[in-house]
N, CA and C atoms as an extended XYZ file, in Angstrom:
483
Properties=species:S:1:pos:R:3:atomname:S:1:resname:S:1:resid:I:1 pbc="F F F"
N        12.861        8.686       28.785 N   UNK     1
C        13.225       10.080       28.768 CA  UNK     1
C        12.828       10.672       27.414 C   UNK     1
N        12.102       11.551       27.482 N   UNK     2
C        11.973       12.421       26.231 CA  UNK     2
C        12.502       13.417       26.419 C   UNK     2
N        13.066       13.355       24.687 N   UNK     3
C        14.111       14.980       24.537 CA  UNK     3
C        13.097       15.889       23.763 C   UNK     3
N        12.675       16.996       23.681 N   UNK     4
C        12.107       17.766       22.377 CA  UNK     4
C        13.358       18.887       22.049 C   UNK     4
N        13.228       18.849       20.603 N   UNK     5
C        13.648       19.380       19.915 CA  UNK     5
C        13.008       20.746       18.999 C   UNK     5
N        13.571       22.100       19.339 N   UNK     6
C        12.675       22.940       18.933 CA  UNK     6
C        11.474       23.316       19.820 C   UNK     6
N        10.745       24.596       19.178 N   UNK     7
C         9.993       25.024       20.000 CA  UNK     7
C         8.877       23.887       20.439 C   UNK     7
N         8.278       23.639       21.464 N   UNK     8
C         7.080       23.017       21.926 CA  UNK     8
C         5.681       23.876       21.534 C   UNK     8
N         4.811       22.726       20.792 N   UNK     9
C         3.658       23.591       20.399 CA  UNK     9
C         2.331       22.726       21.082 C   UNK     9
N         1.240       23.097       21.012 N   UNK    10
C         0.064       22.688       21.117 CA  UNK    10
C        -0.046       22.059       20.159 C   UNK    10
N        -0.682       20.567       20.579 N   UNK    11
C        -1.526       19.490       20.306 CA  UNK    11
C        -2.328       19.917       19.027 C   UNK    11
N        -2.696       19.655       17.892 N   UNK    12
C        -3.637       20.421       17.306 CA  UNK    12
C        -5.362       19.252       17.560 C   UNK    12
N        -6.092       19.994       17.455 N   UNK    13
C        -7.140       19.106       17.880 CA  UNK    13
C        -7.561       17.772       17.261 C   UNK    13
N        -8.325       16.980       17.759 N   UNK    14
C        -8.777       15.953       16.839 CA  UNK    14
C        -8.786       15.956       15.821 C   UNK    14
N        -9.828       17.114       15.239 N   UNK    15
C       -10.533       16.830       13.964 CA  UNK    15
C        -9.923       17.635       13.083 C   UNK    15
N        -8.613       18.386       12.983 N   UNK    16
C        -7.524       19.024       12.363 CA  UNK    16
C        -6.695       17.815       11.625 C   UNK    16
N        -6.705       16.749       13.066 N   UNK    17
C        -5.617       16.176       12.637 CA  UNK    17
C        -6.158       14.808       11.576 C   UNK    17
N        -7.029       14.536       12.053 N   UNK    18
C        -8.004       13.936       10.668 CA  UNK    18
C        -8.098       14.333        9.648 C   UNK    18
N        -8.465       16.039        9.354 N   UNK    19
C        -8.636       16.882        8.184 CA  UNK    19
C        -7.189       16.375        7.757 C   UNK    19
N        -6.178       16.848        7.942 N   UNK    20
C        -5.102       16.555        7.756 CA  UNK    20
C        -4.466       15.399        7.186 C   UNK    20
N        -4.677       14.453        7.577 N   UNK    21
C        -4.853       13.056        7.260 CA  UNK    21
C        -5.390       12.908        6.091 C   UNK    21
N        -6.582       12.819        6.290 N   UNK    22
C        -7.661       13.027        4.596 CA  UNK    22
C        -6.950       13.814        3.620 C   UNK    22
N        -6.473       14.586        4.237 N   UNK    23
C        -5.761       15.843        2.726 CA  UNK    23
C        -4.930       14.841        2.092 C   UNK    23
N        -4.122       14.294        3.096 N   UNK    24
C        -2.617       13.598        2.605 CA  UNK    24
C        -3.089       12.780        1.802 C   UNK    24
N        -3.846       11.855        2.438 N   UNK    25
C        -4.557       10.190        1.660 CA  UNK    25
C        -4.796       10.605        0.242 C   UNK    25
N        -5.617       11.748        0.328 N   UNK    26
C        -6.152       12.269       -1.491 CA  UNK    26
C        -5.465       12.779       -2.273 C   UNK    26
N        -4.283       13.761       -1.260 N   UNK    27
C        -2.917       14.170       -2.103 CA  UNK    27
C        -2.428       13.136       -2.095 C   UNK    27
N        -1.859       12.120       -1.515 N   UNK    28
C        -0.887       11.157       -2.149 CA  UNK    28
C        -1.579       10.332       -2.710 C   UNK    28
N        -2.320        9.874       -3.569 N   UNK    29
C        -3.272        9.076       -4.421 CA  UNK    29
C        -2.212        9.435       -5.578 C   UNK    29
N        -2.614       10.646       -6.154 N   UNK    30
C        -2.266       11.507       -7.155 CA  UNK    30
C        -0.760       11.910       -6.777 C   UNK    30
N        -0.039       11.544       -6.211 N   UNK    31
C         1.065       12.630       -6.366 CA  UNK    31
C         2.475       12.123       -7.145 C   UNK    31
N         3.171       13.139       -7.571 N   UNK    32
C         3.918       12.933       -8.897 CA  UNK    32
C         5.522       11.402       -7.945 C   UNK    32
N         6.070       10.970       -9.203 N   UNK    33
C         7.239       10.522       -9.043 CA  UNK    33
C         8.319       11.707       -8.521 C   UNK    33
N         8.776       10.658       -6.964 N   UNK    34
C         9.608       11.580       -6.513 CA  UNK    34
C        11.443       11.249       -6.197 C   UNK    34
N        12.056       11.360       -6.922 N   UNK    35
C        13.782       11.078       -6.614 CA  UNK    35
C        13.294        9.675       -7.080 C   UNK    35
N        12.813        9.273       -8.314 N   UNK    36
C        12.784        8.219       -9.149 CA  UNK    36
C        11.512        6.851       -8.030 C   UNK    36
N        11.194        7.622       -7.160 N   UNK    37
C         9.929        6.577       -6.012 CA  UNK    37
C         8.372        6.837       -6.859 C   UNK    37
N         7.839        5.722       -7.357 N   UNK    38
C         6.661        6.250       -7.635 CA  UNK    38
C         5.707        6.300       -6.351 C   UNK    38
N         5.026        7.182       -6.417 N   UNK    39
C         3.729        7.055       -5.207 CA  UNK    39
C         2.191        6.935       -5.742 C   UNK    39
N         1.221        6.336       -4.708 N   UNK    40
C        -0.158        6.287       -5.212 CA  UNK    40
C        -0.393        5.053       -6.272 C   UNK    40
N        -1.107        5.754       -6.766 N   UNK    41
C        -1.841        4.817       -7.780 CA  UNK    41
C        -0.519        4.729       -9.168 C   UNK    41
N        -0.264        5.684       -9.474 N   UNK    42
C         0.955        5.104      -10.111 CA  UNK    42
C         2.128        3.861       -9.568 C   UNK    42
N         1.999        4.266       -8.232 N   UNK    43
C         3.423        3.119       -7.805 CA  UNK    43
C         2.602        1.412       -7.870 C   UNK    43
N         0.962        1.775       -7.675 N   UNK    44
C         0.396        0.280       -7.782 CA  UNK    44
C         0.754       -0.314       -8.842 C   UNK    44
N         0.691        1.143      -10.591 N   UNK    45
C         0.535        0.467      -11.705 CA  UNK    45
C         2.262        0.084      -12.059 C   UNK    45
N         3.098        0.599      -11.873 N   UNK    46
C         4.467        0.444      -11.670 CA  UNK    46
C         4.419       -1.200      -11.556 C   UNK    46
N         3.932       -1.384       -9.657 N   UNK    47
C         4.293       -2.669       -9.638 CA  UNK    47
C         3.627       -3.777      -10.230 C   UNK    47
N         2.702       -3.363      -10.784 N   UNK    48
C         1.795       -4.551      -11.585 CA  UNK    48
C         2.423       -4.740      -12.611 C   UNK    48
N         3.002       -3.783      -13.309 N   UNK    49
C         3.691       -4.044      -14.443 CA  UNK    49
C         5.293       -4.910      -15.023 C   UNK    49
N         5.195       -4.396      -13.141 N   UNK    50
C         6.618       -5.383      -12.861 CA  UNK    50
C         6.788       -6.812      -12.545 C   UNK    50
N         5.347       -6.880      -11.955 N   UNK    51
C         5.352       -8.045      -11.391 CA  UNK    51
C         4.725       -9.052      -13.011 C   UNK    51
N         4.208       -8.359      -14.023 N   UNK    52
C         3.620       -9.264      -14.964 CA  UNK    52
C         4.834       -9.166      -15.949 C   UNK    52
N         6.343       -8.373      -15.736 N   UNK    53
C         7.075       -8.391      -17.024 CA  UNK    53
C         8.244       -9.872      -16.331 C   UNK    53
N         7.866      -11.012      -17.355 N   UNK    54
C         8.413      -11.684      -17.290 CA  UNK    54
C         9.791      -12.122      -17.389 C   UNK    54
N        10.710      -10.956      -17.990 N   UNK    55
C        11.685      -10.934      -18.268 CA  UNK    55
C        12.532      -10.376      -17.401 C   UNK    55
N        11.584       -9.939      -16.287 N   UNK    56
C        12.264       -9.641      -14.919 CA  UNK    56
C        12.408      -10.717      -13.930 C   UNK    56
N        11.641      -11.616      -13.811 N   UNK    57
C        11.335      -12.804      -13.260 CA  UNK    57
C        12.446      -14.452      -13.665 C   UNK    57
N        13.199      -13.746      -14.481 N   UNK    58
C        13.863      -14.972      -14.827 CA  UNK    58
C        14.467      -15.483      -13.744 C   UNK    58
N        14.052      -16.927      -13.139 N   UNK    59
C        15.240      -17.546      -11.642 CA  UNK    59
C        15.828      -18.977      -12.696 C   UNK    59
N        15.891      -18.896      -13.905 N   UNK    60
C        16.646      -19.862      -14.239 CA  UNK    60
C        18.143      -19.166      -14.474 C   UNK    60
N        18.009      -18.057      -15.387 N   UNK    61
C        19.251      -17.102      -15.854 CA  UNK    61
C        19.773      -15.861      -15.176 C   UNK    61
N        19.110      -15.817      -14.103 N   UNK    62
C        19.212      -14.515      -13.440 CA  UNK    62
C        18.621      -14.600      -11.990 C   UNK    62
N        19.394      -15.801      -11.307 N   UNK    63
C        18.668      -16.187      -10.043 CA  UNK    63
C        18.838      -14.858       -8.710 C   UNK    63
N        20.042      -14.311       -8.851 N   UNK    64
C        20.541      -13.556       -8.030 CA  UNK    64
C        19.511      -12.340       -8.376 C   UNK    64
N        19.183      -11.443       -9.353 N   UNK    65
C        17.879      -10.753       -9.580 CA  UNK    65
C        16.557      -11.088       -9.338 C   UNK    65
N        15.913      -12.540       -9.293 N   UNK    66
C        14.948      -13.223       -8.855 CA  UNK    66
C        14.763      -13.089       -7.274 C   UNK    66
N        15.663      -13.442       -6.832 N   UNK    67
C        15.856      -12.906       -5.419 CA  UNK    67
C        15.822      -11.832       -4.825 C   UNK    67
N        16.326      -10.886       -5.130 N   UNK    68
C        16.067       -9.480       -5.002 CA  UNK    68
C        15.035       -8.927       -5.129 C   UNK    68
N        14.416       -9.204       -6.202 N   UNK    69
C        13.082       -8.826       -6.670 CA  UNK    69
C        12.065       -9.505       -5.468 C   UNK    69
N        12.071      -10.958       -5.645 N   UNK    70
C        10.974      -11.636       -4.473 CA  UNK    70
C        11.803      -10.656       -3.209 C   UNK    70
N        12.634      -10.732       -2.363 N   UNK    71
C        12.851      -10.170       -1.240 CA  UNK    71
C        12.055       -8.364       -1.099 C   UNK    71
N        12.279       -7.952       -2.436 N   UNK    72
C        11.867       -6.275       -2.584 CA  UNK    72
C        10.102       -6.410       -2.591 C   UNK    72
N         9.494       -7.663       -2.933 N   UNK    73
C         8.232       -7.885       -3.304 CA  UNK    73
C         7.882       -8.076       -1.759 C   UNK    73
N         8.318       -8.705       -1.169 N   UNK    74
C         7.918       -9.393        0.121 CA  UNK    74
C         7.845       -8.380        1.199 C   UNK    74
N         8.606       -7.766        0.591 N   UNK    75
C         8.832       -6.371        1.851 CA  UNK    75
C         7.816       -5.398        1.931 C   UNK    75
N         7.705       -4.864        0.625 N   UNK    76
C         6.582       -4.196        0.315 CA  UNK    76
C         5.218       -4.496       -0.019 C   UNK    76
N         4.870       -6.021        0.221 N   UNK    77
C         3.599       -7.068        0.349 CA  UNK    77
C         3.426       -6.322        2.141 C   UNK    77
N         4.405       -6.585        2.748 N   UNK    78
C         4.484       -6.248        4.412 CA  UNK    78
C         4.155       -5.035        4.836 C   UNK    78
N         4.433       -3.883        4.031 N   UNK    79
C         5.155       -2.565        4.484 CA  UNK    79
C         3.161       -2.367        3.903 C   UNK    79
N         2.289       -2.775        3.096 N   UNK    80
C         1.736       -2.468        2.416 CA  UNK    80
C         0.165       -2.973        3.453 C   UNK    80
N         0.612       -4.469        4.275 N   UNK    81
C        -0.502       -5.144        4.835 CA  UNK    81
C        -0.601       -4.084        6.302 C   UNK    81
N         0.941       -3.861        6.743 N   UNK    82
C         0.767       -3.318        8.198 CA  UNK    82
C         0.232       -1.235        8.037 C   UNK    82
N         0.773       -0.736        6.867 N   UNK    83
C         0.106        0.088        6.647 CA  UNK    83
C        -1.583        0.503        6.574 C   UNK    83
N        -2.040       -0.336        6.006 N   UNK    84
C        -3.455       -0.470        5.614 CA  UNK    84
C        -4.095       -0.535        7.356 C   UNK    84
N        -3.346       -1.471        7.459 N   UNK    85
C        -4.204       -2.218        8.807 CA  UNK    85
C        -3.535       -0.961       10.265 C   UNK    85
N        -3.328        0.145       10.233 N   UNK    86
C        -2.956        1.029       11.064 CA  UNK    86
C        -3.742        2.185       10.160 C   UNK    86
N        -4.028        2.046        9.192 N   UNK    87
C        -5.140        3.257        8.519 CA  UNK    87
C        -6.340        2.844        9.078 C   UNK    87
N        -6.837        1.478        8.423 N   UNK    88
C        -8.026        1.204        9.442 CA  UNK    88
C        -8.100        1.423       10.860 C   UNK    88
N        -7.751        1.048       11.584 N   UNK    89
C        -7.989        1.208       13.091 CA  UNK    89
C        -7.733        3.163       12.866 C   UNK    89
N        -6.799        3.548       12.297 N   UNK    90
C        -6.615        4.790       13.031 CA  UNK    90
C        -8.446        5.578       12.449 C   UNK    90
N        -8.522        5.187       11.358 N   UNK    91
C        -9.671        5.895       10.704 CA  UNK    91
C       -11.376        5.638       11.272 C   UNK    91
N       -11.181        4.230       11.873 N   UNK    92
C       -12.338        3.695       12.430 CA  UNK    92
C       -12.199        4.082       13.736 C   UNK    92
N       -11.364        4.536       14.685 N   UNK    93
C       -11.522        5.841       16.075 CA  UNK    93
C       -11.385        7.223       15.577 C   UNK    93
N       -11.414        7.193       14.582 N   UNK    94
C       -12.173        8.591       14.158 CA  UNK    94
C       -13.581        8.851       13.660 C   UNK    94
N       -13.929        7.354       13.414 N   UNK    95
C       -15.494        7.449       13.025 CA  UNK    95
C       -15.696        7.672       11.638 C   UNK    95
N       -14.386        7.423       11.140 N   UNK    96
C       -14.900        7.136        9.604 CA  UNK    96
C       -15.246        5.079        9.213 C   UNK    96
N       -16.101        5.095        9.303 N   UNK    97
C       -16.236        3.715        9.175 CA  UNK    97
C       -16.250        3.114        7.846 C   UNK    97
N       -16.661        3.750        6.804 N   UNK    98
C       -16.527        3.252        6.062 CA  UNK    98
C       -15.138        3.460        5.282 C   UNK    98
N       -14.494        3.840        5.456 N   UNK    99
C       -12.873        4.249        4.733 CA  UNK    99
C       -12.143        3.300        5.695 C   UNK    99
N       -12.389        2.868        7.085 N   UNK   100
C       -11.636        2.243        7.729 CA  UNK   100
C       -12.172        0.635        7.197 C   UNK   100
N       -13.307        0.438        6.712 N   UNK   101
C       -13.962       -1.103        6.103 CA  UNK   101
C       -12.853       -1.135        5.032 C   UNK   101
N       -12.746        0.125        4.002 N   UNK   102
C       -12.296       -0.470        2.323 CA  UNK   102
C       -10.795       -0.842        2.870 C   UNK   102
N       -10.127        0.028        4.187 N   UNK   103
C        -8.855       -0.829        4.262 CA  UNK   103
C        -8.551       -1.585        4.809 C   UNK   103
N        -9.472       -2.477        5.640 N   UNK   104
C        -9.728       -3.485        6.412 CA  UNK   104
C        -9.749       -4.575        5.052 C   UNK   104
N       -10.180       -4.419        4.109 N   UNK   105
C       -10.413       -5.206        2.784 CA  UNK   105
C        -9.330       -5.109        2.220 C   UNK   105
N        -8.244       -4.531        1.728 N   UNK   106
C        -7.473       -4.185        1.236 CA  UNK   106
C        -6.215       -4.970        2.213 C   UNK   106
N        -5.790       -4.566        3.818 N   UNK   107
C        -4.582       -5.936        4.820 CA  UNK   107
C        -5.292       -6.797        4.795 C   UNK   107
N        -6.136       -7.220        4.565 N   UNK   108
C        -7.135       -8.499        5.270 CA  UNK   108
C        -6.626       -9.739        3.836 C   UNK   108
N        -6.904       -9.040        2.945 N   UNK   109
C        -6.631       -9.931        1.389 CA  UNK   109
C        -4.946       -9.695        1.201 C   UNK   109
N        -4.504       -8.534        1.068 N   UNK   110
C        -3.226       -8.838        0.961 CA  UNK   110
C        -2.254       -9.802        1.939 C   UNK   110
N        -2.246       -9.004        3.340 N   UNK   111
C        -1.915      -10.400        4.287 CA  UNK   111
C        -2.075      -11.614        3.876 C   UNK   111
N        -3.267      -12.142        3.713 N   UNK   112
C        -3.675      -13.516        3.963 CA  UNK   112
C        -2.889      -14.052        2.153 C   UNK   112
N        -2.558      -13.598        1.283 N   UNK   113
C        -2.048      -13.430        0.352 CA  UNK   113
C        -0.165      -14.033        0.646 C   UNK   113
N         0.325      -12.636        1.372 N   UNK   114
C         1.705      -12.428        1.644 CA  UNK   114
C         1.679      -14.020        2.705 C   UNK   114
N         0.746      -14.108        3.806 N   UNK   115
C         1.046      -15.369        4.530 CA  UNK   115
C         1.418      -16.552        3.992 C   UNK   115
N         0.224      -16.756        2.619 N   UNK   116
C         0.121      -18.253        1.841 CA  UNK   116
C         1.826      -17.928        0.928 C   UNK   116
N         2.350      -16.853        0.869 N   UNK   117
C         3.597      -17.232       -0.582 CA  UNK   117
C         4.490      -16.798        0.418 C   UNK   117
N         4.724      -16.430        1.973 N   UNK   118
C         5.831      -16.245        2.320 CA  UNK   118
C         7.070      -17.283        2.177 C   UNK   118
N         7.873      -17.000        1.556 N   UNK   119
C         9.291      -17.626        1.690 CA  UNK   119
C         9.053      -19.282        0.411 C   UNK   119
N         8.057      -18.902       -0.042 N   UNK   120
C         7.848      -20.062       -1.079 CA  UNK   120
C         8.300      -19.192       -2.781 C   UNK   120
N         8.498      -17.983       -3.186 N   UNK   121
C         9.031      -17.189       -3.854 CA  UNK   121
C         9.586      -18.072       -4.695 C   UNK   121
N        10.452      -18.819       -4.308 N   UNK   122
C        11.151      -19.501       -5.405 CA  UNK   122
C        11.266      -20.925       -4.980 C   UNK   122
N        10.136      -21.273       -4.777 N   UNK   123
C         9.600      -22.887       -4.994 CA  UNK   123
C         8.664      -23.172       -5.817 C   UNK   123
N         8.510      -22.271       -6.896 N   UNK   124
C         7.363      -22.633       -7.541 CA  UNK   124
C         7.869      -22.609       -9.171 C   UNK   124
N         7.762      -23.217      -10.267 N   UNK   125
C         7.635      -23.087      -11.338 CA  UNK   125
C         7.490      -21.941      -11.590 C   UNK   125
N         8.151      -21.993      -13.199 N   UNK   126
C         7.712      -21.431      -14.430 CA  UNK   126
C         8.517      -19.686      -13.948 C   UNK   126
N         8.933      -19.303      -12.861 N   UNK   127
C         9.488      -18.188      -12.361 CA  UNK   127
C         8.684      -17.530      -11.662 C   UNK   127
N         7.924      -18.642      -10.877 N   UNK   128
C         6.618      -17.657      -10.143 CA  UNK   128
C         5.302      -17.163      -10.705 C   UNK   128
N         5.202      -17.290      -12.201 N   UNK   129
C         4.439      -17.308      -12.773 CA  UNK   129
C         3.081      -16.830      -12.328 C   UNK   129
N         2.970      -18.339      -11.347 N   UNK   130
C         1.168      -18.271      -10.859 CA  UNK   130
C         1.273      -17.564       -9.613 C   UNK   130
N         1.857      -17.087       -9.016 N   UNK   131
C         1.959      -16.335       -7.658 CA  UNK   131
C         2.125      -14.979       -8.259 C   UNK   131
N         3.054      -14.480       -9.366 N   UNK   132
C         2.590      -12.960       -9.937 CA  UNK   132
C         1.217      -13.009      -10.620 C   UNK   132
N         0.671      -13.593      -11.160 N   UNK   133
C        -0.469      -13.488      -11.553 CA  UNK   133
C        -1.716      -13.350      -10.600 C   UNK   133
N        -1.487      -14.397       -9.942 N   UNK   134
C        -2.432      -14.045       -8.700 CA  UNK   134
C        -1.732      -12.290       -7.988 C   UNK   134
N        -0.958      -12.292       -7.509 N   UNK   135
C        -0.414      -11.196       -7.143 CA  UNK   135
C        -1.136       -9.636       -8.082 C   UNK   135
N        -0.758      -10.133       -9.145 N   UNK   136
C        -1.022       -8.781       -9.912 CA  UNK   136
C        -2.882       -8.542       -9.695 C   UNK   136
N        -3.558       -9.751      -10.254 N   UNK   137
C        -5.365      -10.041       -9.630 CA  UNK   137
C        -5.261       -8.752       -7.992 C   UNK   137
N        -4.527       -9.314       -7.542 N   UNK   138
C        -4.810       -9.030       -5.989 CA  UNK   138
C        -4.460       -7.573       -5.945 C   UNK   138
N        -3.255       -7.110       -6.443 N   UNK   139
C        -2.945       -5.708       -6.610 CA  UNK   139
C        -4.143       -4.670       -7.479 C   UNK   139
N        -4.199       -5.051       -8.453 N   UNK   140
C        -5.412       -4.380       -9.413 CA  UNK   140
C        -6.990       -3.756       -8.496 C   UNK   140
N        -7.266       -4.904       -7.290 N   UNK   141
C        -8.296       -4.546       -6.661 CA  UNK   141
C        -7.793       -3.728       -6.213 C   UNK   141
N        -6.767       -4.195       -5.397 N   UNK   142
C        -6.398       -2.965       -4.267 CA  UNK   142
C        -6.097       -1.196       -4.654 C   UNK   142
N        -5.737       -1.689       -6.003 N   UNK   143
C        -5.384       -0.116       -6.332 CA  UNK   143
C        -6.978        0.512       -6.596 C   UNK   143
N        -7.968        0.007       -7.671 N   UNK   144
C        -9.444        0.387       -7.442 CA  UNK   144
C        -9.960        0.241       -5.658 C   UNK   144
N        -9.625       -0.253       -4.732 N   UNK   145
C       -10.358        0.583       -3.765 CA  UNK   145
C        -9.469        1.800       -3.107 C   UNK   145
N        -8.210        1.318       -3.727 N   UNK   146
C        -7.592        2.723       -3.071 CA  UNK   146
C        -7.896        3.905       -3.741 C   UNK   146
N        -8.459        3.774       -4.955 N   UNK   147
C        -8.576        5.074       -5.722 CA  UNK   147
C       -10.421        5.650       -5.206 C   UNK   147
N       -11.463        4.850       -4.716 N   UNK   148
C       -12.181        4.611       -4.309 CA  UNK   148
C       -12.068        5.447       -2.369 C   UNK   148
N       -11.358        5.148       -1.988 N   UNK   149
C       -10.784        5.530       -0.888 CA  UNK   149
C       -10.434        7.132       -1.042 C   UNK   149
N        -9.735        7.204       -1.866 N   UNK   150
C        -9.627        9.051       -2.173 CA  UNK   150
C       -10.301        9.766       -2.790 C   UNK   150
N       -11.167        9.111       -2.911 N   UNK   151
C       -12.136        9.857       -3.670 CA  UNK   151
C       -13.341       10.224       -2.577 C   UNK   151
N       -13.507        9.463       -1.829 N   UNK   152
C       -13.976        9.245       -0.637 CA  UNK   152
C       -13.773       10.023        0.464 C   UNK   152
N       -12.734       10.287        0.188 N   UNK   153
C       -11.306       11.176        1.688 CA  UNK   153
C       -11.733       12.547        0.904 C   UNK   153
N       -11.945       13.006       -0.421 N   UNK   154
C       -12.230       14.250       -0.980 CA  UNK   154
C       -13.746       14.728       -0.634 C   UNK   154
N       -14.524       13.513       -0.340 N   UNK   155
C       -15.576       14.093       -0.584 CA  UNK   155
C       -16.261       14.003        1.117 C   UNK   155
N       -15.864       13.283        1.828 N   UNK   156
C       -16.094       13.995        3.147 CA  UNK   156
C       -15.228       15.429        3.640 C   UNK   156
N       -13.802       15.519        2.974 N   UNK   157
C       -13.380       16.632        3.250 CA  UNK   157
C       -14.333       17.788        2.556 C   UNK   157
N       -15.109       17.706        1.636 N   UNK   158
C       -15.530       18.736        1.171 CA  UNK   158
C       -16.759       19.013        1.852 C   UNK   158
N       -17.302       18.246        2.489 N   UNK   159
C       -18.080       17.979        3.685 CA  UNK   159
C       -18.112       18.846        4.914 C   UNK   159
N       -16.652       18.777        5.177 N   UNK   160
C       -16.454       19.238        6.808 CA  UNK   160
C       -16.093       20.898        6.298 C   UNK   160
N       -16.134       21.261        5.103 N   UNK   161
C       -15.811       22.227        4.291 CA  UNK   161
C       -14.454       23.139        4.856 C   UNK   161
């Protein structure tokens, strides 16, 4: 059963709703900290910074924060692989193929990433050490093709003028 709420409007067409899309992708690249959430390319550099400050990572003195942190990491490793990988497909039946490749590159490495350290978080030495490091490696790309990606999303939009 569907309920609607509010007036009922027309569908807007395909290629509106693409334009649309593209706007967002390039506006949210860039867009400011909001109710303390970073977004874009800032929230990448946020978490890189988090994930390399070691003094957040302590699971000898601060196991109950170690946990939290890996659980908050793991989530957003997830929230980050299934996103990407629903940009691609949605962007590659629109016929952008190459914006749907850079995020096909982007779930394809993170996934296979999040698969190898699921639930191993705190089986590893040193406080995770070599799994943020690799982590942070893996984040750093991703944020250069995401910035790569909007820049990309600007310049076919300026395209379809």
């Amino acid at each position: 059963m569907l309920v609607h709420f509010g007036n009922k409007a027309e569908r807007p067409a395909d290629d509106e709703i693409l334009r649309a899309s593209l706007q967002t992708l390039a506006d949210s690249f860039n867009a400011p900290c909001e109710r303390g959430y970073w977004q874009g390319g800032e929230a990448y550099q946020k978490w890189i910074a988090g994930l390399g400050n070691d003094s957040l990572w302590d699971f000898e003195n601060a196991r109950d924060d170690f946990y939290r942190r890996s659980s908050v990491n793991q989530c957003t490793l997830r929230s980050l692989t299934d996103e990407r990988r629903c940009a691609c497909a949605y962007l590659g039946e629109c016929g952008q193929a190459e914006l749907a490749e850079m995020y096909r590159g982007i779930y394809e490495s993170v996934g296979a990433f999040y698969r190898k350290w699921l639930g191993k978080w705190d089986k590893v030495p040193d406080s995770g050490a070599e799994w943020r490091a690799k982590e942070v490696r893996l984040l750093e790309k991703a944020l250069d093709t995401e910035r790569a990606i909007a820049e990309k999303a600007r310049t076919v939009l300026e395209r379809q003028g």
